[in-house]
C-alpha positions as CSV (number, residue, x, y, z in Angstrom):
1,X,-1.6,51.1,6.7
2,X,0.7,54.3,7.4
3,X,3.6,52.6,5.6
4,X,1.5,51.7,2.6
5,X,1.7,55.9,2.5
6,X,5.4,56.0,1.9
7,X,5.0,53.9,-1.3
8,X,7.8,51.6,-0.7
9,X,5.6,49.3,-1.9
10,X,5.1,50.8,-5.5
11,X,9.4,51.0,-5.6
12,X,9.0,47.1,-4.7
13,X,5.9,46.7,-7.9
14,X,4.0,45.4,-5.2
15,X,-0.1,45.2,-5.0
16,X,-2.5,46.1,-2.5
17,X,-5.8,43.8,-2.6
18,X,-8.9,46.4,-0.8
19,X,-11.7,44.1,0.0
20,X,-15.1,44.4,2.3
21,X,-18.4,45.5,2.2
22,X,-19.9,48.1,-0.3
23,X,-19.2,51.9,1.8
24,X,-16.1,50.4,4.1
25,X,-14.2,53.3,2.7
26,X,-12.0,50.8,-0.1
27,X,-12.0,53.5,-2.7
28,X,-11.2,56.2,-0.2
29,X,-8.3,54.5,0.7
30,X,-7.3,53.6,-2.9
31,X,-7.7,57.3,-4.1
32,X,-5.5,58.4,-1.0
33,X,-2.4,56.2,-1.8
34,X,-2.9,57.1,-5.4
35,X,-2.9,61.0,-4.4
36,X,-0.1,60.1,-2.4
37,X,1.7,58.7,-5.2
38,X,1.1,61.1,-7.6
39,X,2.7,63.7,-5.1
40,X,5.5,61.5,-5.0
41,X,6.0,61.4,-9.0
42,X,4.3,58.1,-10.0
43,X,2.2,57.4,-12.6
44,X,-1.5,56.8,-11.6
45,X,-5.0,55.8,-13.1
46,X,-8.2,54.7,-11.8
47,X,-10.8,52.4,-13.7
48,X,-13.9,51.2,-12.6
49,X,-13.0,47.2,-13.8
50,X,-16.4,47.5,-16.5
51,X,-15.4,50.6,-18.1
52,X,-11.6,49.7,-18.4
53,X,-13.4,46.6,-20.1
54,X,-15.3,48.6,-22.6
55,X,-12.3,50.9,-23.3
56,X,-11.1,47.6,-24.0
57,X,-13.4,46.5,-26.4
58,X,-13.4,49.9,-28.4
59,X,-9.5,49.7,-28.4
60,X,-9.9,46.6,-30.0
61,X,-12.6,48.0,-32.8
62,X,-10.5,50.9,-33.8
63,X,-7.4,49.9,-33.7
64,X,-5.7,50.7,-30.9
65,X,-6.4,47.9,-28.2
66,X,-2.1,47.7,-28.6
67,X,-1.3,51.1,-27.6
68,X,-3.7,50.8,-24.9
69,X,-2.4,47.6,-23.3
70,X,1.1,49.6,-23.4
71,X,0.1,52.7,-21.5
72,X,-1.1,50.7,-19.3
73,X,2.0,48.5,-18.7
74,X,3.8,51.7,-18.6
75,X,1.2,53.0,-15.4
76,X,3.8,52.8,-12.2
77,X,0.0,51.9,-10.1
78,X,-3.1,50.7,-11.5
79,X,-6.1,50.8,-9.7
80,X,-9.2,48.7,-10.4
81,X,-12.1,49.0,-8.8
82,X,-15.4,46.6,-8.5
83,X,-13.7,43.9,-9.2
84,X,-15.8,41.0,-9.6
85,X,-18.7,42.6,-9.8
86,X,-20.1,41.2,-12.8
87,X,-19.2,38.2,-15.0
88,X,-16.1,37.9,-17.7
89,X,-16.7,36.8,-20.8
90,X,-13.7,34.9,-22.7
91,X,-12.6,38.2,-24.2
92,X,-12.8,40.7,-21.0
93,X,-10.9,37.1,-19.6
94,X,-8.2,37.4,-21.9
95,X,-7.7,41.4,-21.8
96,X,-7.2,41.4,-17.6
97,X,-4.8,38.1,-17.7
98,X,-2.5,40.9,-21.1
99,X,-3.2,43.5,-18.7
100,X,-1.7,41.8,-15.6
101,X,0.6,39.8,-17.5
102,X,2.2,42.9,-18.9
103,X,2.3,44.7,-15.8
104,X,4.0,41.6,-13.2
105,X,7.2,42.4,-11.4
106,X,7.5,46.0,-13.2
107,X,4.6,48.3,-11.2
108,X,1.8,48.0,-8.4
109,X,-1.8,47.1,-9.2
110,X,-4.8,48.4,-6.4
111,X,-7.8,45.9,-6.6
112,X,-10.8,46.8,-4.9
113,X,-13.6,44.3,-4.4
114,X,-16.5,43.7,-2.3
115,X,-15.7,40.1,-2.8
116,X,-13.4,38.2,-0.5
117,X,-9.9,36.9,-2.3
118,X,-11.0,33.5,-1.9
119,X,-13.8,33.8,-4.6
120,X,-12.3,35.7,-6.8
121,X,-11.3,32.9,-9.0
122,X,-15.0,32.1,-9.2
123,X,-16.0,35.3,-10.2
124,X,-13.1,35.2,-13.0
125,X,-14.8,32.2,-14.2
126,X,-11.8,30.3,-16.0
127,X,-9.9,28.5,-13.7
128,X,-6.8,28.4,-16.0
129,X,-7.3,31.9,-16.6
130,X,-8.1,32.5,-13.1
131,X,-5.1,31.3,-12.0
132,X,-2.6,32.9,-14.1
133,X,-4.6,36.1,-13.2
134,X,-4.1,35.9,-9.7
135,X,-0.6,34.3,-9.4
136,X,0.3,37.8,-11.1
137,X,-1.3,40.0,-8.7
138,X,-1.8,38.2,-5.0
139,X,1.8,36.8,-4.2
140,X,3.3,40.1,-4.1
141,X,0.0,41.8,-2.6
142,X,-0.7,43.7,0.7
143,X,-4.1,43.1,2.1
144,X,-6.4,44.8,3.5
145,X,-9.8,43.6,4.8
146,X,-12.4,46.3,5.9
147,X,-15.4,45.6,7.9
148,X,-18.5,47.5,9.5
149,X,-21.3,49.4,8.3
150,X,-21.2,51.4,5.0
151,X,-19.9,55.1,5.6
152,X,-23.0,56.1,3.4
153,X,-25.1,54.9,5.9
154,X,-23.2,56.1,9.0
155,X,-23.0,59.4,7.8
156,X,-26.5,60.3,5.9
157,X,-28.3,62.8,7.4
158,X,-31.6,62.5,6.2
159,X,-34.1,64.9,7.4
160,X,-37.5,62.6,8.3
161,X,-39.6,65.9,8.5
């Protein structure tokens, strides 16, 4: 995990894949690398994988669904978070396989996901699609699978009085 904070692996355009259970601390460690890189000079942004779909889907009503797909080729990391969450329609399909399409073998993409890799393509619900998808991001992925209790939980402090 330490050498993921050198970010020889955004240099390489490699991904990091974040999965477990909802309050393992994913998104922690996704925003820390991202701080990390943005120290370091690199482009970052963070989406939430439903609203960088509905950005999406305005882009495309006023005209500027183009211009968004190239900033976010041009991003050096990408983060998406709660991946899989909720089903993809044919459109929200096509938009992620532009958006990783566009961004293979020229800068890193962080997926976060409660869901384990191996249903992913499931959740993607194409398996063409699915598979192109994927092939993009998980061959030149680090991985990292968290487990244990949510950190919300551990660390509420409820008064019961």
């Amino acid at each position: 995990m330490t050498g993921l904070l050198k970010c020889d692996w955004l240099q390489r355009q490699q991904n990091l894949l974040l999965t477990g259970p909802c309050g393992t601390g994913k998104t922690y460690i996704a925003c820390a690398l991202a701080n990390t890189a943005c120290l370091k000079g690199y482009t970052v942004k963070y989406y939430r994988v439903s609203r960088l779909l509905m950005e999406l889907t305005q882009a495309k009503a006023d005209g500027t669904y183009s211009k968004k797909l190239k900033s976010l080729a041009k991003l050096n990391l990408l983060i998406l978070d709660d991946w899989g969450l909720e089903p993809l329609n044919a459109a929200q399909r096509n938009d992620l396989m532009e958006i990783m399409d566009d961004r293979h073998g020229s800068s890193s993409t962080i997926l976060i996901s409660q869901l384990p890799t191996d249903q992913w393509y499931q959740s993607i619900g194409d398996n063409t699609l699915a598979d192109a998808i994927l092939d993009s991001l998980m061959h030149n992925a680090h991985r990292i699978k968290l487990k244990g209790e949510s950190m919300r939980k551990t660390l509420a402090t409820v008064d019961a009085t």
